[in-house]
C-alpha positions as CSV (number, residue, x, y, z in Angstrom):
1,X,28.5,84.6,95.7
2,X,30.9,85.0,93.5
3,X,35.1,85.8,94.8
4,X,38.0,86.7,93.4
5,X,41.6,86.8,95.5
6,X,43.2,90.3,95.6
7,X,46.2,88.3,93.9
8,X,43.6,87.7,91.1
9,X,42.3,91.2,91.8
10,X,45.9,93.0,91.3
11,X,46.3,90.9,87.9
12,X,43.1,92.2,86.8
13,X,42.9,95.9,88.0
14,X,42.8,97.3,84.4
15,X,39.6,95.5,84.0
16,X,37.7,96.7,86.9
17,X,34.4,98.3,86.2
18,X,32.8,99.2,89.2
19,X,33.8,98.6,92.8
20,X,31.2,98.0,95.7
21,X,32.7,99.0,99.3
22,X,30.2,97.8,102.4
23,X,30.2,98.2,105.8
24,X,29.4,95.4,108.1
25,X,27.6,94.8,111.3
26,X,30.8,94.6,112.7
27,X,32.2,98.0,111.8
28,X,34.6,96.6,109.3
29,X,34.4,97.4,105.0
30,X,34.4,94.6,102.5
31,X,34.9,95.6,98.7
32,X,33.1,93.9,95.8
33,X,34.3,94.2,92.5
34,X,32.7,94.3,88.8
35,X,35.2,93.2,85.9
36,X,34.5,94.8,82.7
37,X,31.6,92.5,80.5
38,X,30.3,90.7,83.6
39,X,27.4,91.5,85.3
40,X,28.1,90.3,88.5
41,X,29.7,91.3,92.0
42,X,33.0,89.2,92.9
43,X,34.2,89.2,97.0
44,X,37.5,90.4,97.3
45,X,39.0,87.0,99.7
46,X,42.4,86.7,100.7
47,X,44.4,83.8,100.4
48,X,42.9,81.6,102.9
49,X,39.0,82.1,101.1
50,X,37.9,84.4,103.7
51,X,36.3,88.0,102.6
52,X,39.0,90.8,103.2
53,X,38.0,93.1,105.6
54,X,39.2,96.7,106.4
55,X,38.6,98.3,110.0
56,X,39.5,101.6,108.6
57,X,37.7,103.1,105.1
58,X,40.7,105.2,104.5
59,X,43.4,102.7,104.9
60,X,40.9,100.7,102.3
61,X,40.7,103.9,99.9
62,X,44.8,104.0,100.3
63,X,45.3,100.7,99.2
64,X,43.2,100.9,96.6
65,X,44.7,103.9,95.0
66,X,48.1,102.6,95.4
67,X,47.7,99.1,94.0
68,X,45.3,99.4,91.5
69,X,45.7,102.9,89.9
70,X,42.9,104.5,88.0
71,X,39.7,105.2,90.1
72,X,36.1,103.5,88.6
73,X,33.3,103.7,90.1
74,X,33.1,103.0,93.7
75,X,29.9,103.0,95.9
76,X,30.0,102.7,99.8
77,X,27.0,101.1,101.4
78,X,26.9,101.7,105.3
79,X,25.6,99.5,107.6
80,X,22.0,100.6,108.7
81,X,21.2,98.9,112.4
């Protein structure tokens, strides 16, 4: 799988594409990110190269709005048991 740090992330928000939020097993959301002419799904990590996680979806859509701007695509897989 491919990541990308939200540091990384922040520097590249004008590219983004498409972004993938997904529930866990756990409760918690992880986004996935598409950069403009790539195909492929990057892991949003933090510093430490573990995924970021969100316990609440609307604090997640908050930040996102905030720090990167102008809305692409997002999709929001739940978890199914």
């Amino acid at each position: 799988m491919n990541t990308i740090t939200e540091t990384e992330l922040v520097r590249l928000a004008q590219f983004v594409k498409r972004i993938r939020i997904e529930e866990t097993a756990e409760e918690k959301y992880r986004t996935y990110i598409t950069i403009q002419k790539e195909d492929h799904e990057q892991l949003v990590i933090t510093q430490r190269k573990s995924p970021r996680e969100w316990a609440s979806l609307d604090r997640l859509v908050k930040h996102i709005r905030t720090t990167y701007g102008v809305l692409p695509t997002i999709t929001l897989s739940l978890y199914d048991q």
